[in-house]
C-alpha positions as CSV (number, residue, x, y, z in Angstrom):
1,X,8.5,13.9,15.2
2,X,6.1,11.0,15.8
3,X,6.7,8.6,18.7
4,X,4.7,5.5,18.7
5,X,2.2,6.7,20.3
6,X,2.1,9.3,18.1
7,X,1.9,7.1,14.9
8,X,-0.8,5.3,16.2
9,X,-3.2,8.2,17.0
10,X,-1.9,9.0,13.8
11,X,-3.0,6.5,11.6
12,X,-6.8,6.1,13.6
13,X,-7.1,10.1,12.7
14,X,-6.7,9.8,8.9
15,X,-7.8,6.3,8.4
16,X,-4.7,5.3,7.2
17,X,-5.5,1.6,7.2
18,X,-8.8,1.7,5.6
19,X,-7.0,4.4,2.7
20,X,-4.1,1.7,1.8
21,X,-6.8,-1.0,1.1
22,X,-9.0,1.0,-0.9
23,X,-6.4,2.4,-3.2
24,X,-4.7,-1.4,-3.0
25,X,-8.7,-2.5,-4.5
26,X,-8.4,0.3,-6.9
27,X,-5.2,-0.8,-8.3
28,X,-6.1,-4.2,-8.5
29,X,-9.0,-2.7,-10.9
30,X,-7.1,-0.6,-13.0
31,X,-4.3,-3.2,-13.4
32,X,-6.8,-5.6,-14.7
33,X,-8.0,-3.8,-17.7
34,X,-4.5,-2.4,-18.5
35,X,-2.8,-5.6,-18.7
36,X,-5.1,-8.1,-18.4
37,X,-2.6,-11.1,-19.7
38,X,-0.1,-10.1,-16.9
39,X,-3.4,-10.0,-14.5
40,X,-4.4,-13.6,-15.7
41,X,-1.3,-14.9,-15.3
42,X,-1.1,-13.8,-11.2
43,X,-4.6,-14.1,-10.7
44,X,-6.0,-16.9,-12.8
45,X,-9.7,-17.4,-12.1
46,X,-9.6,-14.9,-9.0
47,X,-10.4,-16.2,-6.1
48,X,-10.7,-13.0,-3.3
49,X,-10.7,-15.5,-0.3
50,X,-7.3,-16.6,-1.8
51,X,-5.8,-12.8,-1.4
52,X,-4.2,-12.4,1.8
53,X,-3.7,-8.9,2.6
54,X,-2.4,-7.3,5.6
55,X,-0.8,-4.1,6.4
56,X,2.8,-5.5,7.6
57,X,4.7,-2.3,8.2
58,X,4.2,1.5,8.4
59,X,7.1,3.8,8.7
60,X,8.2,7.1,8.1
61,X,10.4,8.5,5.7
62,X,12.2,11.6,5.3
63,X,13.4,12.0,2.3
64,X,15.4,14.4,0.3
65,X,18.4,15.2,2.7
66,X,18.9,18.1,3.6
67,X,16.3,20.0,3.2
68,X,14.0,17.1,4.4
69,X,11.0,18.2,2.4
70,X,9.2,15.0,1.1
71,X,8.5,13.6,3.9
72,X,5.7,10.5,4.1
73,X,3.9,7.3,6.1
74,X,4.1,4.5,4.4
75,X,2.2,1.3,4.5
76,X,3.4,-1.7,3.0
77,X,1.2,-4.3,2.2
78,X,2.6,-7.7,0.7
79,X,0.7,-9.2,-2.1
80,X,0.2,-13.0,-1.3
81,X,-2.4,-15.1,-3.7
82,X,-2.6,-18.8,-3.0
83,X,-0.3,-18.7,-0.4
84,X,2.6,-17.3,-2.2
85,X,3.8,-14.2,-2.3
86,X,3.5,-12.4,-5.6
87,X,3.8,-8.7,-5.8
88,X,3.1,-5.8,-2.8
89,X,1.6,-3.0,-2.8
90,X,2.6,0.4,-0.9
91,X,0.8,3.4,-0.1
92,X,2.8,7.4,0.8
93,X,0.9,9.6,2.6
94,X,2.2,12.9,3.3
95,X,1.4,14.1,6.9
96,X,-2.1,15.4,6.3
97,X,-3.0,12.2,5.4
98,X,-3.3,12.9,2.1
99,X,-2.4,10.6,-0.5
100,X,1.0,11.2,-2.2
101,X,1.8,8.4,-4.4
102,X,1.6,4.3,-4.4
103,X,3.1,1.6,-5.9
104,X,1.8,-1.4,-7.1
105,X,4.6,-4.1,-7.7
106,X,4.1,-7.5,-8.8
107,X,7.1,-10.0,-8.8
């Protein structure tokens, strides 16, 4: 369905990028009130200019064989605090660009 190209175009038109971080930011919120010893033991007097994050890969998945109906772009985004990596964090987005679902992992 997408050629590279197409992905591309793709992600510029629904601001994929800018979507992954801002949910990633909202995460990181909500996942330091509701466990804020696990948060304090990963980010111990947070530092943001110690958080490296990067979109590393998007793909497409098309899942539930055959009928091929939840079907997504994801971006993955590796968690890496103090130069090691911790956790990641990935956002699905169906093909209207809408957010689907995310998952925020920690190691």
């Amino acid at each position: 369905m997408f050629s590279a190209s197409d992905l591309k175009k793709w992600i510029l038109k629904y601001d994929a990028e800018n979507k992954a971080y801002s949910s990633f930011w909202r995460n990181l919120e909500s996942y330091k009130i509701e466990y804020p010893l696990e948060y304090e033991e990963y980010f111990a007097n947070f530092d943001k200019s110690q958080l490296d994050l990067k979109v590393e890969s998007i793909s497409i998945s098309y899942l539930n064989y055959p009928e091929l109906d939840y079907n997504h772009v994801k971006l993955y985004i590796p968690i890496r605090y103090q130069n090691k990596n911790i956790g990641y964090y990935e956002i699905l987005l169906n093909f209207d660009g809408i957010v689907d679902d995310d998952f925020f992992v920690m190691y």
